[in-house]
C-alpha positions as CSV (number, residue, x, y, z in Angstrom):
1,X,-63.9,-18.7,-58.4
2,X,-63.0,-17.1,-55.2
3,X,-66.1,-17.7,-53.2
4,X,-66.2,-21.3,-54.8
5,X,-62.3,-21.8,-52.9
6,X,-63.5,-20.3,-49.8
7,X,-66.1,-22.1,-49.8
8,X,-64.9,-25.6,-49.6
9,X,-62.3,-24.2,-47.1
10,X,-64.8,-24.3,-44.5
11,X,-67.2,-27.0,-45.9
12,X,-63.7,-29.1,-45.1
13,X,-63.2,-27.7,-42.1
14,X,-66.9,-28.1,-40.8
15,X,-66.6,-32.0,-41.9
16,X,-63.8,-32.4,-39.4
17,X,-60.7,-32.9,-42.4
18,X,-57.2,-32.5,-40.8
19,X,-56.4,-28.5,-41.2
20,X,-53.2,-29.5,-43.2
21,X,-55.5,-30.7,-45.9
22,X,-58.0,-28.0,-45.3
23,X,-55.3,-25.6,-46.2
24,X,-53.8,-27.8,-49.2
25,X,-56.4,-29.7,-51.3
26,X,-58.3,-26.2,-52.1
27,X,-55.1,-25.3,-53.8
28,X,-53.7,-28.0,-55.9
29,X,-57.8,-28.3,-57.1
30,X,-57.4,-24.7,-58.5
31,X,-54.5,-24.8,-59.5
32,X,-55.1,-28.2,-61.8
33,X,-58.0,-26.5,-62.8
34,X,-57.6,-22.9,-63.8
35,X,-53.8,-23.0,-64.5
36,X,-51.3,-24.6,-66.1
37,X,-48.8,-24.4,-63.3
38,X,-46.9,-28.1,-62.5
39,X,-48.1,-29.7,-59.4
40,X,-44.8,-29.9,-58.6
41,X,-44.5,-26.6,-57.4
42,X,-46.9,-27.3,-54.5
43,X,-44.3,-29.8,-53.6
44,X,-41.5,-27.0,-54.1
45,X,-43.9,-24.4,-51.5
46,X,-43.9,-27.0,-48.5
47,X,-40.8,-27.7,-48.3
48,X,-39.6,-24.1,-48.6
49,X,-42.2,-23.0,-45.9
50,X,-40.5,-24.9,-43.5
51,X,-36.6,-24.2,-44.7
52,X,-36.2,-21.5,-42.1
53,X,-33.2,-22.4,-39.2
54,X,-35.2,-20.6,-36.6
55,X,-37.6,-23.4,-36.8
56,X,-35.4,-25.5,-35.7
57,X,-36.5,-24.4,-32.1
58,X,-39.4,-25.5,-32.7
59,X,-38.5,-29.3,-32.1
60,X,-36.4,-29.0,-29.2
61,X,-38.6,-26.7,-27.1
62,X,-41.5,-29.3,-27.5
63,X,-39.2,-32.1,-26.2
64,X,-38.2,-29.8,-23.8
65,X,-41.6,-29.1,-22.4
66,X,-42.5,-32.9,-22.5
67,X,-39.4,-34.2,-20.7
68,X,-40.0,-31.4,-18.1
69,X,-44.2,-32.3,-18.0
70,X,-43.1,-36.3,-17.1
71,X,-40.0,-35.8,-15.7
72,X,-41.9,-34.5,-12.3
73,X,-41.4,-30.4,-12.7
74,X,-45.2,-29.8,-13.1
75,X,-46.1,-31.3,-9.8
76,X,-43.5,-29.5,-8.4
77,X,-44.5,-25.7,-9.8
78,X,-47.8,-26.4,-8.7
79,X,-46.7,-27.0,-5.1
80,X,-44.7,-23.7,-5.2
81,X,-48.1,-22.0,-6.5
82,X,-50.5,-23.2,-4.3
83,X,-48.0,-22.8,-1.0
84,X,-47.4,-19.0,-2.7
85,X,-51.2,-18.3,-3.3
86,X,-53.3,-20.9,-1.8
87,X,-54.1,-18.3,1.4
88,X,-55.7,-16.0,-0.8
89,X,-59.1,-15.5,-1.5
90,X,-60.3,-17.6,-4.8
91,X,-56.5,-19.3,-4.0
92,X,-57.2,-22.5,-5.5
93,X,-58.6,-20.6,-8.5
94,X,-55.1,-18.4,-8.4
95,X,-52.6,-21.4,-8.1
96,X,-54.2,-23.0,-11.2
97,X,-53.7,-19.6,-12.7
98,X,-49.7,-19.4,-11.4
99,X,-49.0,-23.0,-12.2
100,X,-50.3,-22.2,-15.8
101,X,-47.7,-19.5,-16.0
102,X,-45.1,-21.2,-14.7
103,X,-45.2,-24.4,-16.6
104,X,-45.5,-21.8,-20.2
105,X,-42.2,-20.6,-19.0
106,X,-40.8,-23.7,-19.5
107,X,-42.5,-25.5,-22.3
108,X,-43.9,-22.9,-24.5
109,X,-47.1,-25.2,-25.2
110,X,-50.8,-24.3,-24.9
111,X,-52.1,-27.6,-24.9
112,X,-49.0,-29.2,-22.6
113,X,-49.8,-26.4,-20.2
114,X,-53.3,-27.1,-20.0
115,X,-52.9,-31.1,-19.5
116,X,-50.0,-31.2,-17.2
117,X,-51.7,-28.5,-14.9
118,X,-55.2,-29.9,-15.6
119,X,-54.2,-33.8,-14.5
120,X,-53.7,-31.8,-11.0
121,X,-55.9,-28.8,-10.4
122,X,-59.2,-30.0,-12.3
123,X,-60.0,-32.7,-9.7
124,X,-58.9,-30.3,-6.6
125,X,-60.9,-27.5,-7.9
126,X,-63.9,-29.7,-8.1
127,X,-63.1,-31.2,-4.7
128,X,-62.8,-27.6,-2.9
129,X,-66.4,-26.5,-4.4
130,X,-65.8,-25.0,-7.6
131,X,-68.6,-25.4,-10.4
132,X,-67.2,-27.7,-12.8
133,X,-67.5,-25.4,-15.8
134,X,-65.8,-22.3,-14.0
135,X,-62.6,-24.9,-13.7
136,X,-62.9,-25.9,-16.6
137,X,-63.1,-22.4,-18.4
138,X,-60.1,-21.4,-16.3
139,X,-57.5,-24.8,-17.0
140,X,-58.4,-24.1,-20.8
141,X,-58.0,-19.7,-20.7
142,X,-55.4,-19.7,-18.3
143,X,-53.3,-22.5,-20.4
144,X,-53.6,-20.8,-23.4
145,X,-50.5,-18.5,-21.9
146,X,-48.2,-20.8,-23.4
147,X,-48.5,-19.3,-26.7
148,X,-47.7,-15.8,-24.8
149,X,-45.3,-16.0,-22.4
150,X,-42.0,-17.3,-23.7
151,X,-40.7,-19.4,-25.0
152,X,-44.0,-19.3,-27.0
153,X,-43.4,-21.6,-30.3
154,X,-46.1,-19.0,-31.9
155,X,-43.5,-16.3,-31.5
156,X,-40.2,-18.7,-33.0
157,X,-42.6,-18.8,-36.1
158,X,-43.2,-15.1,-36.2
159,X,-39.8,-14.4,-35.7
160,X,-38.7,-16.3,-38.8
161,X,-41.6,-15.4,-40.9
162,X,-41.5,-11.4,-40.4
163,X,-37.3,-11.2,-39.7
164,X,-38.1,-9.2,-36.2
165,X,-36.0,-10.7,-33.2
166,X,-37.0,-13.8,-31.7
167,X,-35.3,-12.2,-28.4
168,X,-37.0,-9.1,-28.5
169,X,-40.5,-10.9,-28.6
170,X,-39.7,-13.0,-25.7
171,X,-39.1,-9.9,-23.5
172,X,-42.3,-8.6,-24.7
173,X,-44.4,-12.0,-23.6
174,X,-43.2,-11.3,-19.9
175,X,-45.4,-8.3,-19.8
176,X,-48.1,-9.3,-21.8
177,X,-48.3,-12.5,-19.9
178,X,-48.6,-10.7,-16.8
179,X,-51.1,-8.7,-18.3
180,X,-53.2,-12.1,-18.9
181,X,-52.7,-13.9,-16.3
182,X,-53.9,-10.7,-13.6
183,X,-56.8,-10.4,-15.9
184,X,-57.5,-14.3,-14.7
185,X,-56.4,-13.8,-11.3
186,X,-59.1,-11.2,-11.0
187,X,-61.5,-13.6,-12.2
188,X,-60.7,-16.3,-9.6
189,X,-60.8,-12.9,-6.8
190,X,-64.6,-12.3,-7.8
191,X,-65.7,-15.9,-8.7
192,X,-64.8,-16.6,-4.6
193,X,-66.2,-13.5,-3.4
194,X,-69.4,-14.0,-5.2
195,X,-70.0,-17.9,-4.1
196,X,-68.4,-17.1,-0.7
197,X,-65.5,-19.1,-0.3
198,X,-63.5,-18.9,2.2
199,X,-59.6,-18.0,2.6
200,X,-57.4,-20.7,3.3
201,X,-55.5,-21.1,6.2
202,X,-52.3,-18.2,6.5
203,X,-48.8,-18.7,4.8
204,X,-46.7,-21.4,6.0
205,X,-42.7,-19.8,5.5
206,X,-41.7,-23.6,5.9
207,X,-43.9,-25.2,3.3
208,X,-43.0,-22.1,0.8
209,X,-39.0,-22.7,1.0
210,X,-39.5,-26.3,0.8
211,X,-41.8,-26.2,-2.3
212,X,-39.2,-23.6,-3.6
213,X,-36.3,-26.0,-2.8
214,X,-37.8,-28.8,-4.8
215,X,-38.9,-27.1,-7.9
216,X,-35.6,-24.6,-8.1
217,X,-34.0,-26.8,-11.3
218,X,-37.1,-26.3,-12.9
219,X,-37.8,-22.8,-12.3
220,X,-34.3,-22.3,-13.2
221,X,-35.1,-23.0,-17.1
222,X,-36.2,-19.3,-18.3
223,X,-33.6,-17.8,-16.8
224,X,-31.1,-20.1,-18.4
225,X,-32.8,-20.2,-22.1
226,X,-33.4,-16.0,-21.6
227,X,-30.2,-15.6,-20.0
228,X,-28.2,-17.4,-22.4
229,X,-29.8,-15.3,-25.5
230,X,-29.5,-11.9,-23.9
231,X,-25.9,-12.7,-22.8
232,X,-25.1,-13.3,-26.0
233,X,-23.9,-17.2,-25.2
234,X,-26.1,-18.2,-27.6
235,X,-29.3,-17.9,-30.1
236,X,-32.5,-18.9,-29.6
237,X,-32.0,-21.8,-31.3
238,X,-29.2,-22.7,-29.7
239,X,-31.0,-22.5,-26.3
240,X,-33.6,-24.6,-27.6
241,X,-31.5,-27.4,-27.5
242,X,-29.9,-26.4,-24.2
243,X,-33.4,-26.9,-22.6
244,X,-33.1,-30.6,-24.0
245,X,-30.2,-30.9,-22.5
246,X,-31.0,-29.3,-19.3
247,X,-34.6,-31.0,-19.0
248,X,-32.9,-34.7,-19.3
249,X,-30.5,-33.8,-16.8
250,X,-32.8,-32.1,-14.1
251,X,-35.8,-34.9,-14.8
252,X,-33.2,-38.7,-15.0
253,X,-30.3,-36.9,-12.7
254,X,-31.5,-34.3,-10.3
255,X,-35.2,-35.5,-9.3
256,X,-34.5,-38.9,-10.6
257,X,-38.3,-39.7,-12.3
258,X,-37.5,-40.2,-15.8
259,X,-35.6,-43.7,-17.0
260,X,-33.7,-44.1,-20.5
261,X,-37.0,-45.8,-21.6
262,X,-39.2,-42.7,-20.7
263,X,-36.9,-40.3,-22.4
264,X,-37.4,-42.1,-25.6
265,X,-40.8,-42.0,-25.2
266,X,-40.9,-38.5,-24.9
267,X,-38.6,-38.2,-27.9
268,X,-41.2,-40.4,-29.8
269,X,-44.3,-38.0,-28.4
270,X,-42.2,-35.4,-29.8
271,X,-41.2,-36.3,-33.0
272,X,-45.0,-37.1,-33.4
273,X,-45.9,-33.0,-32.2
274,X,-44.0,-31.8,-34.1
275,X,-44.3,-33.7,-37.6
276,X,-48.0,-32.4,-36.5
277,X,-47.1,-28.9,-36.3
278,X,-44.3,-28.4,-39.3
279,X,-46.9,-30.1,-41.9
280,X,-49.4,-27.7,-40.7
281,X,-46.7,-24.6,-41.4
282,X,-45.7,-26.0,-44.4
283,X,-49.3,-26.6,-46.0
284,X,-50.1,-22.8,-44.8
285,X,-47.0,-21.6,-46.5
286,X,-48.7,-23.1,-49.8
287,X,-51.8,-21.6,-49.1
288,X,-50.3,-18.1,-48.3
289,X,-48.6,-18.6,-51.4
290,X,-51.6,-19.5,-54.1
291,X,-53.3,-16.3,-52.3
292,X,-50.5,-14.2,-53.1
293,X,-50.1,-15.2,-56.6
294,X,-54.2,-15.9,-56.8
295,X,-54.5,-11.9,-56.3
296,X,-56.8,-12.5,-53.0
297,X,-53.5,-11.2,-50.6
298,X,-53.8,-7.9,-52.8
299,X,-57.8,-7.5,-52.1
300,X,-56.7,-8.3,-48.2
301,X,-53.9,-5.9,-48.4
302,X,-55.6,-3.1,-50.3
303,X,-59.0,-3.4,-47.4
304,X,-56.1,-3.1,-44.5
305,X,-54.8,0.2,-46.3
306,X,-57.6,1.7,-47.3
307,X,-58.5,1.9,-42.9
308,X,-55.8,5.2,-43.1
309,X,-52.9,5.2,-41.1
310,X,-54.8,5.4,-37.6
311,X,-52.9,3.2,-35.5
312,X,-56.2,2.9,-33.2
313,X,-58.3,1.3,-36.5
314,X,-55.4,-0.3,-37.8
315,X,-55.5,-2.3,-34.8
316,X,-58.8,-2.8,-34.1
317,X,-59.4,-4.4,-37.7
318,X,-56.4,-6.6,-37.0
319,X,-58.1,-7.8,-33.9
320,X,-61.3,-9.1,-35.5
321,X,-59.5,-10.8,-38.7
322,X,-57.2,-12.7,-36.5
323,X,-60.1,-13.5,-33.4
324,X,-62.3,-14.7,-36.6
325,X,-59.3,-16.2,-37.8
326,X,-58.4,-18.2,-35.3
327,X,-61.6,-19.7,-34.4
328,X,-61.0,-22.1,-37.5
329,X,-57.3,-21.3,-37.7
330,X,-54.5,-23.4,-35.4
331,X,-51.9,-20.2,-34.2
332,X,-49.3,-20.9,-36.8
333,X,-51.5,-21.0,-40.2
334,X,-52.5,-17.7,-38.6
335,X,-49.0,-16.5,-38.8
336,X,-48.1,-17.8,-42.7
337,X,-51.4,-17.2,-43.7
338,X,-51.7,-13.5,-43.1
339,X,-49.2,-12.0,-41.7
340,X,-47.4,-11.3,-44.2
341,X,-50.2,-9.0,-45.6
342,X,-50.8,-7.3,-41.9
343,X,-47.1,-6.2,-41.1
344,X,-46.3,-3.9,-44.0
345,X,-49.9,-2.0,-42.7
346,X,-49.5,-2.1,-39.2
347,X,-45.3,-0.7,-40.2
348,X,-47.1,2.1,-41.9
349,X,-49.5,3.1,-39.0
350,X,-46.2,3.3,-37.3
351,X,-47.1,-0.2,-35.2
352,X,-43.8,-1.7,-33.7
353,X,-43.2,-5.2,-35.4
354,X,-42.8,-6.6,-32.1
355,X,-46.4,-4.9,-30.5
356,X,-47.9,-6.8,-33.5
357,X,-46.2,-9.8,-32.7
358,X,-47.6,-9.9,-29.0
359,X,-51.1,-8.3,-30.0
360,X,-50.8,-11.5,-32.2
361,X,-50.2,-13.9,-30.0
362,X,-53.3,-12.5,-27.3
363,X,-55.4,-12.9,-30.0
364,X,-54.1,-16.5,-30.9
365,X,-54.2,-17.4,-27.2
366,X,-58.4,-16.4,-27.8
367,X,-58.2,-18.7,-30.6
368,X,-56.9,-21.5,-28.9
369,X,-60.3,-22.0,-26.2
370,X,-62.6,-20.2,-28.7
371,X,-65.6,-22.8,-30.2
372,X,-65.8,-23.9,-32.8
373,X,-62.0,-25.4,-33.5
374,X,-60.4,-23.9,-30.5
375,X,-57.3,-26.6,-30.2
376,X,-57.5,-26.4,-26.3
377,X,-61.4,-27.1,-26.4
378,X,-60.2,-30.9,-27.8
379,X,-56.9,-31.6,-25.7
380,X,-59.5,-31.2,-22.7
381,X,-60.7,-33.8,-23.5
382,X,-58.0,-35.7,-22.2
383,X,-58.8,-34.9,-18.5
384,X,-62.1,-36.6,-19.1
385,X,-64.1,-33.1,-20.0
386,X,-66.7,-33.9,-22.8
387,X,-66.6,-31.2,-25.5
388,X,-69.8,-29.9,-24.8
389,X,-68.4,-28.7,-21.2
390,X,-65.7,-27.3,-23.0
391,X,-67.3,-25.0,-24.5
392,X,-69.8,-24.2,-21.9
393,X,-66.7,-23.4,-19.9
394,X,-65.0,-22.1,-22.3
395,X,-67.7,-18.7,-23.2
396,X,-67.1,-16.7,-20.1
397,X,-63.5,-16.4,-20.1
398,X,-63.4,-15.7,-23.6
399,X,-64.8,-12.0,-22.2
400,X,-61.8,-12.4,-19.4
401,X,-59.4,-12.7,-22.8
402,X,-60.6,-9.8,-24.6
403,X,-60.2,-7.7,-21.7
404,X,-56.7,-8.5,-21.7
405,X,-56.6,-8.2,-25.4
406,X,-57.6,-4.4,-25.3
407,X,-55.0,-3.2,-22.6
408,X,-52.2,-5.3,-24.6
409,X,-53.1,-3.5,-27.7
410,X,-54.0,-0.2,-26.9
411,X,-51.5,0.6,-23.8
412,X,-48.3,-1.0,-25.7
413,X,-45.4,0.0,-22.8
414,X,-47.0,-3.4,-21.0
415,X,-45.2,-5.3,-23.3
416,X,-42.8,-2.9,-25.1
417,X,-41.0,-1.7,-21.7
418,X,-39.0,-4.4,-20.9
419,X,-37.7,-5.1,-24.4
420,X,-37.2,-1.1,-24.8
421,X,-34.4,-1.7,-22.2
422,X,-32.5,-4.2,-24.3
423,X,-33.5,-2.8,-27.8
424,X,-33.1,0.8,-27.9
425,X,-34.8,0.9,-31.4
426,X,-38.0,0.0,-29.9
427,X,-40.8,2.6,-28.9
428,X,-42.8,1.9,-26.5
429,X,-45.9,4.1,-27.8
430,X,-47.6,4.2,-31.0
């Protein structure tokens, strides 16, 4: 019966049906079929899956992040990035990689990231010389930081399905985030060197404070949303809808490129993103649940123990099901789905909760440019990139990401330090 529901999982899948549906139908056919459990109960799962108030951030960030994507930000943080970087060798490569950083800190989006930096940096990459699929590889790797640095919507669902501190993650992304993004900066260093580009002209103090003076508000917006929980003004939550409030003010007030009308079309856009992303939660919270009850999360749960309590194997078989995982998997079903059957072996390896969490979110940043159903590989798309360059693209920086991926996981204090200094509970080795 098993192999029979895992089997249409990915016939579905492979068909192109919506992952919602992918997740759901499979379970309300075995349960009408082998039990005598009320299909009411299914009804009784989704809505319970998604009954959690620290997804209530989830909404507010992603208007957030579009207000601040419209409202003229992006433009401006890639300015600041390319006067910063633009002088280096493989600059162009390295301001695509900055900009991607910077606009994660302030909408917590993969595939935002990778569109609002994309619109700008894929046609001047292609105009300064770079092969089309190394620019493409990069927009899609280097946007997947979104789901890493914060505030990463994959760690405000982590947070509320494992209980660990949504505040204590978001320290952690800083590091592992840095982590990433060098690993892609180091990329863009040796792609120059080997086609021999050549620097760009030296740093220009003026153009540097002026591209710092216009994008100041917007760079301003971690430091408010990270201040504000560390201070103790408020909870992650709460500073979700802060960054509403901020974004509208800095984008129809401050740099005066969003009307009344745009900001309800961003509302719209966002409603829309995130009706997209709760139904997904929800359908995986269903799932995770007819795998518990099923006896399939016991057979999961019993193959994790029986690795031993070597934190070194623990980790490295947590890194395979979650890359394999998220090749077919969006981020969040990853999170419902299974980690509720990881944490409780990775606690008794003695793996910090919060290490997981980040060693998570690397390994769903993979997911999101990896073929076949990497989410980033289709939102492409939208800067005119077929999905056959995509992947093309796509295959060498997947190497770049698993590079990261082992010094995140096996040299924790790169993420653990900086939350070590707020959480005192937290170790910083294994």
């Amino acid at each position: 019966m098993h192999a029979i529901f895992f089997g249409s999982l990915v016939a579905l899948l492979l068909v192109g049906v919506p992952v919602f549906v992918v997740l759901l139908l499979p379970v309300m056919v075995a349960l009408e079929t082998t039990t005598s459990t009320p299909p009411v109960l299914i009804i009784q799962r989704l809505f319970s899956g998604i009954d959690k108030f620290p997804l209530m951030a989830i909404p507010f960030f992603i208007f957030a992040g579009n207000i601040m994507a419209q409202g003229g930000i992006s433009k401006r943080l890639i300015r600041l990035a390319n006067a910063l970087v633009r002088p280096l060798l493989g600059g162009l490569g390295i301001t695509t990689v900055t900009s991607s950083m910077f606009f994660s800190a302030i909408s917590g989006s993969s595939p935002a990231t990778v569109i609002a930096v994309g619109k700008i940096m894929l046609p001047a990459m292609e105009k300064e010389g770079y092969k089309r699929w190394f620019s493409i590889g990069l927009l899609m790797s280097s946007g997947s930081m979104g789901i890493i640095i914060p505030p990463s919507i994959f760690m405000i669902v982590y947070g509320a399905v494992t209980g660990v501190s949504i505040g204590a993650l978001f320290l952690a992304g800083v590091g592992a985030g840095l982590v990433y993004g060098v690993a892609f900066i180091g990329v863009c260093v040796l792609y120059a060197r080997a086609t021999g580009m050549a620097r760009e002209a030296r740093w220009d103090t003026t153009e540097i404070l002026t591209a710092a003076r216009g994008c100041f508000w917007g760079l301003a917006t971690p430091f408010i949303i990270l201040g504000g929980i560390y201070g103790g003004i408020f909870t992650p939550t709460e500073a979700a809808a802060v960054a509403v409030i901020y974004a509208v003010l800095v984008s129809a007030l401050i740099y005066r490129e969003m009307t009344l009308s745009d900001i309800l079309d961003s509302a719209v856009d966002s409603a829309i993103t995130t009706a997209q992303v709760m139904i997904i939660i929800a359908a995986a919270s269903a799932f995770a649940w007819y795998l518990t009850t099923s006896g399939v999360a016991s057979g999961l749960t019993g193959l994790l123990a029986g690795i031993g309590n070597n934190p070194i194997y623990v980790l490295l078989t947590i890194n395979c099901i979650i890359l394999l995982a998220g090749m077919v998997l969006d981020p969040n079903s990853i999170i419902i789905i299974l980690v509720p059957f990881i944490v409780p072996v990775a606690v008794a390896a003695g793996i910090d909760p919060i290490h997981l969490g980040i060693v998570l979110a690397v390994n769903a940043a993979i997911g999101m440019f990896t073929p076949p159903f990497g989410l980033n590989l289709f939102v492409s798309g939208a800067l005119g990139v077929s999905f056959n360059e995509a992947i093309k693209g796509a295959l060498p920086f997947i190497l770049v990401g698993l590079i990261a991926l082992f010094v995140i996981t096996y040299v924790p204090i790169t993420s653990l330090w900086l939350p070590a200094q707020f959480y005192p509970n937290i170790s910083t080795t294994f």
